[in-house]
C-alpha positions in Angstrom: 104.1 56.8 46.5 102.1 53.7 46.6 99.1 55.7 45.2 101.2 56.4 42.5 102.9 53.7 41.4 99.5 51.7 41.5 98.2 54.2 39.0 101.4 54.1 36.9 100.7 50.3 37.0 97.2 50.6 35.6 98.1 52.6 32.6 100.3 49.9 31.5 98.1 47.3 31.8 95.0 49.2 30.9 97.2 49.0 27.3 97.7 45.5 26.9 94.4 44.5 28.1 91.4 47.2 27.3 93.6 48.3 24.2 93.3 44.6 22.9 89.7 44.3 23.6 88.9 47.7 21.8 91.6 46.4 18.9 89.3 43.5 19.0 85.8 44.9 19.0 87.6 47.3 16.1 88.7 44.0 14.1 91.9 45.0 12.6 92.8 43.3 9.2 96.2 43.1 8.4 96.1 42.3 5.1 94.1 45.1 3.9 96.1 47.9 2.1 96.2 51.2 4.6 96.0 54.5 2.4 99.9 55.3 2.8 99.5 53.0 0.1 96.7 53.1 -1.4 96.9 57.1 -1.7 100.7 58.1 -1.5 101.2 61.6 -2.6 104.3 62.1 -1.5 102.8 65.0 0.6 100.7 64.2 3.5 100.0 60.2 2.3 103.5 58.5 2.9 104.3 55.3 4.6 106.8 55.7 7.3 108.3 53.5 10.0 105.8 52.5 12.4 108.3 54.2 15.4 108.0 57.2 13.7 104.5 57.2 13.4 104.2 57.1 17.0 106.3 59.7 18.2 104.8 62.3 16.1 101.3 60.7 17.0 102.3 61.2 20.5 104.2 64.5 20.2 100.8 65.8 18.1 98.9 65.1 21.1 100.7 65.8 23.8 100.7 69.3 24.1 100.6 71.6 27.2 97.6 69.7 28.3 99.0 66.9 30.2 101.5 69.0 31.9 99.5 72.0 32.3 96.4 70.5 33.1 97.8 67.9 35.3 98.8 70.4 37.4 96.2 72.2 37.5 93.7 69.2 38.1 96.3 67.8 41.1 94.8 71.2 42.6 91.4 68.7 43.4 93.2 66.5 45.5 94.4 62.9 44.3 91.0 62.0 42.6 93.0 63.6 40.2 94.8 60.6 39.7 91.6 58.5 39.1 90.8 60.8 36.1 94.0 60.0 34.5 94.2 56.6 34.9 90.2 55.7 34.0 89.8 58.3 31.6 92.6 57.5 29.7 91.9 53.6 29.4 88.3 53.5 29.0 87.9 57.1 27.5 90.8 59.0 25.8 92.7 56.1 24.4 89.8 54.3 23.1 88.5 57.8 21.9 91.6 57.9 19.6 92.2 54.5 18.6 89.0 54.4 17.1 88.7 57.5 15.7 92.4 57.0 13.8 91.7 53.3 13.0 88.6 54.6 11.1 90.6 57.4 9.1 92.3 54.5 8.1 89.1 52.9 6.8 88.4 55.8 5.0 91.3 56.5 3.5 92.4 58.9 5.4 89.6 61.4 6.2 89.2 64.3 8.4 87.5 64.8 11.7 84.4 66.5 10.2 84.0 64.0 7.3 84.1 60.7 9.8 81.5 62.7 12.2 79.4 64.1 9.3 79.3 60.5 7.7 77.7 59.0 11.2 75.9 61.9 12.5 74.3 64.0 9.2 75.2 66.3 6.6 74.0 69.5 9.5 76.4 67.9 11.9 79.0 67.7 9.5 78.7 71.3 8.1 78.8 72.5 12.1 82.0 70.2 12.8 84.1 71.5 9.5 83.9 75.4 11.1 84.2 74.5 14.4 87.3 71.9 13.9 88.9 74.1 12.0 88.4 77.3 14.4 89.5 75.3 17.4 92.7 74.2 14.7 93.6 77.7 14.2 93.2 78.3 18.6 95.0 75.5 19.2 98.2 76.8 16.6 97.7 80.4 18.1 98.1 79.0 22.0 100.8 76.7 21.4 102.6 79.3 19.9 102.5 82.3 22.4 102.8 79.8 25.3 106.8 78.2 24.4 107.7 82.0 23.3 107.0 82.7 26.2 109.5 79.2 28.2 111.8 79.9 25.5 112.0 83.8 27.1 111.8 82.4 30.1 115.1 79.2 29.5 117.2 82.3 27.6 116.7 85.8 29.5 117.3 89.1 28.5 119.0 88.4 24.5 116.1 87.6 23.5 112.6 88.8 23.4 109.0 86.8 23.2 108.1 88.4 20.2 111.1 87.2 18.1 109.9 83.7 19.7 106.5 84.0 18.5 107.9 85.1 15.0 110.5 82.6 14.4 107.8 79.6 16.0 105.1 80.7 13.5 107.5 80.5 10.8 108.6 77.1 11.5 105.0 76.4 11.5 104.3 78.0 7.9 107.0 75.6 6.6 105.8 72.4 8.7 102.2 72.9 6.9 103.3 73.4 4.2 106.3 70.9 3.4 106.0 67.3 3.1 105.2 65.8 6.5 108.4 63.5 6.2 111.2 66.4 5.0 110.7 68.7 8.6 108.3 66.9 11.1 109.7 63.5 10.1 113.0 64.7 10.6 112.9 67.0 13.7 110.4 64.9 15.8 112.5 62.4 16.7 114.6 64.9 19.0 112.1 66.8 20.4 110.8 62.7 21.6 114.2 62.6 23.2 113.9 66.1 25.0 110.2 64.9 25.7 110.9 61.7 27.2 113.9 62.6 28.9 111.3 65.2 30.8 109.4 62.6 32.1 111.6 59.8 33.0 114.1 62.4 35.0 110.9 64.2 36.8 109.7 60.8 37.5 113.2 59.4 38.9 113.3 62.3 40.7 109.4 61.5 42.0 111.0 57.9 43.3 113.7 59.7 45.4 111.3 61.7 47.2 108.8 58.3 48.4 107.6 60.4 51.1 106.6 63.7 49.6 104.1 62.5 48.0 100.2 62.1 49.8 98.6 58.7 49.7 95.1 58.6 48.1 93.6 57.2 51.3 94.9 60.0 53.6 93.0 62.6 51.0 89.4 61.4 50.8 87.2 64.2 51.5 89.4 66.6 50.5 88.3 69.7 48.9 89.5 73.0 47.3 88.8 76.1 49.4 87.0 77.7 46.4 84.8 74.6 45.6 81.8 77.0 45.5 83.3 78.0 42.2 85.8 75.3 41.6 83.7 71.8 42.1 85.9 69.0 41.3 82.4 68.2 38.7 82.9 69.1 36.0 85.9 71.5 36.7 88.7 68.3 37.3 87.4 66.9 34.1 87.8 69.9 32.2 91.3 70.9 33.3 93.0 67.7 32.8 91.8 67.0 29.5 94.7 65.8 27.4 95.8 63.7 30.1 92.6 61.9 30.3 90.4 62.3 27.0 90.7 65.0 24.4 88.9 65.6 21.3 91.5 67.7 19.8 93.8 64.4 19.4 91.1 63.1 16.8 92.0 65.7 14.8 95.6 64.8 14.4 94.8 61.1 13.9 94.0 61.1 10.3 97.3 63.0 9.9 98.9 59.9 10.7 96.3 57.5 9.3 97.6 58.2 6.3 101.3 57.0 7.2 100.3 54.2 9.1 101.5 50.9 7.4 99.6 48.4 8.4 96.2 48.4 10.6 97.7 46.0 13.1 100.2 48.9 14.3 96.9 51.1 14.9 96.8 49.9 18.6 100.3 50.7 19.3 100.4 54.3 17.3 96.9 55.7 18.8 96.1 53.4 21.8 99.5 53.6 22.6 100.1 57.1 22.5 97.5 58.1 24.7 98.7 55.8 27.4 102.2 57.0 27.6 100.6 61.1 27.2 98.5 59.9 30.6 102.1 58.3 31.9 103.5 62.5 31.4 99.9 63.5 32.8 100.5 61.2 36.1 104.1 62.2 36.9 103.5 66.1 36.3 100.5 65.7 39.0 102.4 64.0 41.2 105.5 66.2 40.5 103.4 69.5 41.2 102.3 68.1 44.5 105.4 66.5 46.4 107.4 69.3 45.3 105.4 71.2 48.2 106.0 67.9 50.2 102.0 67.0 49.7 100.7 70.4 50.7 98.0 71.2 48.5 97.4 74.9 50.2 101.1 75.4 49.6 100.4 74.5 45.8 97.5 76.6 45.7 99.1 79.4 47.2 102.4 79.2 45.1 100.2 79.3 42.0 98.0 82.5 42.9 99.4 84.9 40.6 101.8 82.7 38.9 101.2 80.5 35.8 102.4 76.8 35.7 105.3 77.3 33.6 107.2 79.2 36.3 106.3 75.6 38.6 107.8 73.8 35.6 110.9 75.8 35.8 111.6 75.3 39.2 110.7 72.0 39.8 112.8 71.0 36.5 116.1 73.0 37.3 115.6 72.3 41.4 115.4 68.2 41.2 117.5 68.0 37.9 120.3 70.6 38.1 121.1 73.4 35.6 121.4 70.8 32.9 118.8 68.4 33.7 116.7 71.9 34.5 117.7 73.0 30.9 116.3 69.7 28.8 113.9 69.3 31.2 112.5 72.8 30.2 113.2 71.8 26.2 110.7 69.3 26.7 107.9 70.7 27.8 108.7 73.7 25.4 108.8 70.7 22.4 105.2 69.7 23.9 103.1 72.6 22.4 105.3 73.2 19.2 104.6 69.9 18.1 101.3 70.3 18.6 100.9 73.4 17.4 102.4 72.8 14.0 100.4 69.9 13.2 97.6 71.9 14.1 97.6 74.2 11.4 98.4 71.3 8.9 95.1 69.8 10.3 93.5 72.6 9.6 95.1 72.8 6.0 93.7 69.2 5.9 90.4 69.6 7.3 89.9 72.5 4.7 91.3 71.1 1.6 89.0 67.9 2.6 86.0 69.9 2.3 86.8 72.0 -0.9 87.9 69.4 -2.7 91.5 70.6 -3.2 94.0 68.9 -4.3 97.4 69.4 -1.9 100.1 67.8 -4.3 100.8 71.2 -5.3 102.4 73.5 -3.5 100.6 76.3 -4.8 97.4 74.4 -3.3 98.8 73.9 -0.3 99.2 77.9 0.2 96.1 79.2 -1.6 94.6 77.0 1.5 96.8 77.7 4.2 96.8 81.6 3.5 94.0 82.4 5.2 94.3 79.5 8.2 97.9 81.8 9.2 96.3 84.8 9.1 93.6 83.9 11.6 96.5 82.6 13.8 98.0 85.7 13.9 94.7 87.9 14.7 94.3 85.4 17.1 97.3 85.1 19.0 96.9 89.0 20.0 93.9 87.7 22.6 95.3 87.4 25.9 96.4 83.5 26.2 94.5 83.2 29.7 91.5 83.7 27.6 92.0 81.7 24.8 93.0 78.8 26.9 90.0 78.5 29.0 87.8 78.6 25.5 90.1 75.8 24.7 89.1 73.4 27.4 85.3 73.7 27.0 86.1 73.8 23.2 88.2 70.7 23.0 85.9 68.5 25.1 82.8 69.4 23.1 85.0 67.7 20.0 85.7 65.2 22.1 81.8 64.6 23.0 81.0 65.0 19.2 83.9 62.1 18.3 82.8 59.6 21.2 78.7 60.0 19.5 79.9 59.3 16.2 81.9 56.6 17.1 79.0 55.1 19.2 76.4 55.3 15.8 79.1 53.5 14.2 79.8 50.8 15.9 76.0 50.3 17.0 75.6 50.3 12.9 78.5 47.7 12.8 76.9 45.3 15.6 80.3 45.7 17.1 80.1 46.5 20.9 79.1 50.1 21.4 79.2 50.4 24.8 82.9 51.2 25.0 82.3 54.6 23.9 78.5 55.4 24.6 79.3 55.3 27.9 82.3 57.6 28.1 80.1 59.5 25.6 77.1 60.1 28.0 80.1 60.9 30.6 81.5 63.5 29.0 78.5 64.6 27.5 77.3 65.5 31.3 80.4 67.1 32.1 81.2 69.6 29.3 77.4 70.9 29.0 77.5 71.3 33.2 81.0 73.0 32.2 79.6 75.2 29.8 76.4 76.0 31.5 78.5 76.8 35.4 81.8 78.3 34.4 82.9 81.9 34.0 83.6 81.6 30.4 80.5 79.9 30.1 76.9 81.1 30.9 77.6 81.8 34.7 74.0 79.4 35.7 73.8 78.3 39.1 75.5 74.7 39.8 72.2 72.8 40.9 70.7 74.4 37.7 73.8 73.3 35.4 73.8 69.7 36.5 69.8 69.8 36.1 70.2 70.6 32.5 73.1 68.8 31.6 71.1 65.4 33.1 67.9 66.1 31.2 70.2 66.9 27.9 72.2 63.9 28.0 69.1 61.8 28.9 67.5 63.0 26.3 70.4 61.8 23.9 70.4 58.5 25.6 66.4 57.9 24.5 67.6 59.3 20.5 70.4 56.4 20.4 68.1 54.1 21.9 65.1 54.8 19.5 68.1 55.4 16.3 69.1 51.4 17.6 65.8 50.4 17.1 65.8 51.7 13.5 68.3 49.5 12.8 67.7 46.2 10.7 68.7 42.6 12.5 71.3 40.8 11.7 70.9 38.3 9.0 71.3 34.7 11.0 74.0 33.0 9.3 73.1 29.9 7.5 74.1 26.6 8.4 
C-alpha cells in the first residue's frame, strides 16, 4: 500500500509542478482570444465552461485503456506502476498539453494539420489517412467492447447486437449534433458514473492495506512467458492510455475549440491526463490485491477470460450489487465517450483536409457517410484483433505527435527537451513493438531492439543536423 500511495502522491504533484513548468516553457497568454471565440459556429467552435471542458477532455481520453491496459500491464509486476506515474508526468500529459494548447494557436486544427505543419507536406498526407483510420478503429472497438458489459450488467433481455445498434446510433447523432446539445449535456453523468468507479474501487483499495505487494518485495520479478512477453516494449505498449497515448491528441483540438481562455489549457489537458493515470493506478492495483498480490493467480484467472469479466467481479464483490452496478456503468461510460468523439474526430480531421465547411448539416453528413460505414465493416473483425492493432497503432501517433512537437518547440527556442526525450523513448519502444510482436513482423528480440536503436539514433543525428539549420537568435538590444 505504501507503493501505492507514493505513486498516487506523485501524480498529483507531478501536476502542479512539471505541469507548470511545461505551462511555462508553453507561455500561455491570457489575453489572447482562443478560437471558441474567434471561430464560433455554433457547431464544433463554442465556448463552454471550463469544468465542462474538462470532463469531456477527460472522458474523450479515457477509454478502455487505462482500465484495460492497467490491468493488463500490472501482469509485469509493479514496474507497472513506474510507467504510470513517469510516463504520464513527463510523457502523456505533456504529450497532450502541448499538442491541445497548440490547436489553440491554430485555431483549432486537427492532428494531421499541426504534424504536417512541423514535419512536411509527405508527413502530413501519411498522418491525415492514418489518423483518420485509427479514428474509425477506435469508434469500431469502443463500440463492440460496452455492448458487450452492457450484455454482460443486463442478462438474457437483451442481446449484444441490439447494444452495438443502439451505441452506434447514439454515435451517428453525437457526430453529427452540435457538440454542446448531446455530449455537453450527457457527459457530465457519465463523469459521475466514472468517478464514482474510481474513488469506490480505490476506497475499497484502502481497506485491503495488506493485499496489495510492495514494490521492493517484487524486484526481479518476471512473467513466466517473458520469452514472448518482455516487459520492453510489451508494458509500454499495453498500458498506453494510462501513461502516454497518441490517440488523446486527436481529441484535443475537439476541445481547443471550446476552451475559453489559454490559461485553463493546463488544467483541461495536463490535467486530464493526470487524473486518467489516477484510474490507470487504482485499476492496477485493484487487479492485483484482488488476488491478495498473487500475480500467478492473476495470470491464471485471466487465461481464457477477458478483463471485463475481472471488472465485473471485482466491482460487484468490494462494492455490493449496487456499488457493483455503477461501478460497471463507469467503465461501460469509458469507451462510449471515447468512441463517439472519435468518429466526430474523424468528421473533423476529414472536413479539415477537404476544406468543408460543417455549419451545415448536410456537410456534416455528406462527410460523416462514409466514416460510419467503415465503422461498421469494421466492427465485424474479431475485437481481440482489432485491439492489438490499436496499441501499436496508437503509440505510433503518439511517436509522430511527440516529433512534431519537438521541431516546434526547437523552432520556438522554447526548451525541447521535454518532449525529444519521451520522443526518442517511445520511438524505441513502438518500432521494437512492431518489429517483435505477433501482430507485428514476428523478428527475433535481440534483432528488434538492434533495429529499433539504430532507427531512433538515426532520428536523433536528423534533429540534431535540422537544429543546426536553424538561424540564432537575434541578441536583444540594449
Amino acid at each position: 500500500m505504501i507503493t501505492f500511495c507514493i505513486a498516487l502522491l506523485l501524480l498529483i504533484v507531478g501536476y502542479f509542478v512539471y505541469g507548470t513548468f511545461v505551462e511555462k516553457v508553453f507561455g500561455v497568454e491570457p489575453d489572447r482570444a482562443t478560437p471558441a471565440y474567434t471561430s464560433t459556429d455554433g457547431i464544433d467552435y463554442i465556448p463552454m465552461p471550463t469544468w465542462k471542458v474538462f470532463l469531456i477532455q477527460f472522458l474523450n481520453i479515457a477509454g478502455l485503456g487505462p482500465i484495460f491496459g492497467a490491468i493488463m500491464g500490472i501482469l509485469y509486476g509493479p514496474s507497472a506502476y513506474l510507467w504510470i506515474v513517469f510516463g504520464t508526468i513527463f510523457g502523456g500529459a505533456v504529450h497532450d498539453y502541448l499538442s491541445g494548447m497548440l490547436s489553440v494557436r491554430r485555431n483549432g486544427a486537427s492532428l494531421p494539420e499541426l504534424v504536417g505543419d512541423e514535419l512536411g507536406v509527405v508527413i502530413k498526407q501519411v498522418m491525415r489517412v492514418f489518423s483518420l483510420l485509427l479514428m474509425i478503429l477506435v469508434g469500431a472497438v469502443f463500440v463492440v467492447n460496452p455492448a458487450n458489459l452492457l450484455d454482460l450488467l443486463i442478462g438474457e433481455s437483451t442481446t449484444t447486437t441490439l447494444w452495438i445498434a443502439i451505441i452506434f446510433g447514439y454515435y451517428i447523432l453525437a457526430t453529427l449534433l452540435p457538440i454542446d446539445k448531446l455530449i455537453g449535456r450527457l457527459y457530465p453523468l457519465f463523469g459521475f458514473a466514472l468517478l464514482f468507479m474510481a474513488i469506490g474501487i480505490m476506497v475499497s483499495l484502502f481497506l485491503r492495506p495488506d493485499s496489495l505487494p510492495e514494490f521492493t518485495a517484487a524486484i526481479g520479478y518476471t512473467r513466466s512467458d517473458s520469452d514472448v512477453n518482455p516487459i520492453f516494449p510489451m508494458m509500454f505498449i499495453s498500458i498506453a492510455c494510462g501513461a502516454i497515448s497518441g490517440f488523446h491528441a486527436t481529441q484535443s483540438p475537439m476541445m481547443a475549440r471550446c476552451l475559453k481562455n489559454e490559461k485553463m489549457g493546463r488544467r483541461v489537458f495536463y490535467g486530464a491526463m493526470v487524473v486518467e493515470g489516477i484510474v490507470a493506478l487504482i485499476w492496477a492495483a485493484a487487479a492485483i490485491a484482488f488476488f491478495d498480490g498473487s500475480f500467478t493467480a492473476l495470470s491464471d484467472y485471466l487465461k481464457g477470460k477477458t478483463p471485463a469479466i475481472l471488472v465485473n467481479d471485482i466491482s460487484v464483490g468490494w462494492l455490493g450489487t449496487f456499488g457493483g452496478i455503477l461501478a460497471m456503468l463507469g467503465v461501460i461510460a469509458a469507451p462510449i465517450t471515447s468512441g463517439d468523439t472519435a468518429l466526430r474526430s474523424a468528421r473533423l480531421i476529414a472536413a479539415d483536409f477537404l476544406h468543408i465547411s460543417q455549419k451545415k448539416i448536410r456537410n456534416r453528413i455528406l462527410v460523416s457517410l462514409p466514416i460510419f460505414a467503415l465503422a461498421w465493416v469494421v466492427m465485424m473483425i474479431d475485437f481481440e484483433v482489432l485491439w492489438r492493432y490499436f496499441a501499436w497503432c496508437n503509440q505510433t501517433l503518439a511517436v509522430f505527435t511527440l516529433w512534431a512537437l519537438t521541431v516546434w518547440l526547437a523552432r520556438e527556442r522554447k526548451c525541447y527537451w521535454i518532449t525529444l526525450i519521451p520522443a526518442l523513448f517511445m520511438t524505441m519502444v513502438t518500432i521494437t513493438y512492431i518489429l517483435f510482436a505477433r501482430e507485428g513482423l514476428r523478428l527475433p528480440y535481440e534483432i528488434s531492439l538492434d533495429i529499433a536503436f539504430v532507427v531512433t539514433l538515426v532520428l536523433t543525428v536528423l534533429f540534431a543536423r535540422f537544429k543546426r539549420t536553424l538561424p540564432s537568435r537575434v541578441p536583444l538590444k540594449k
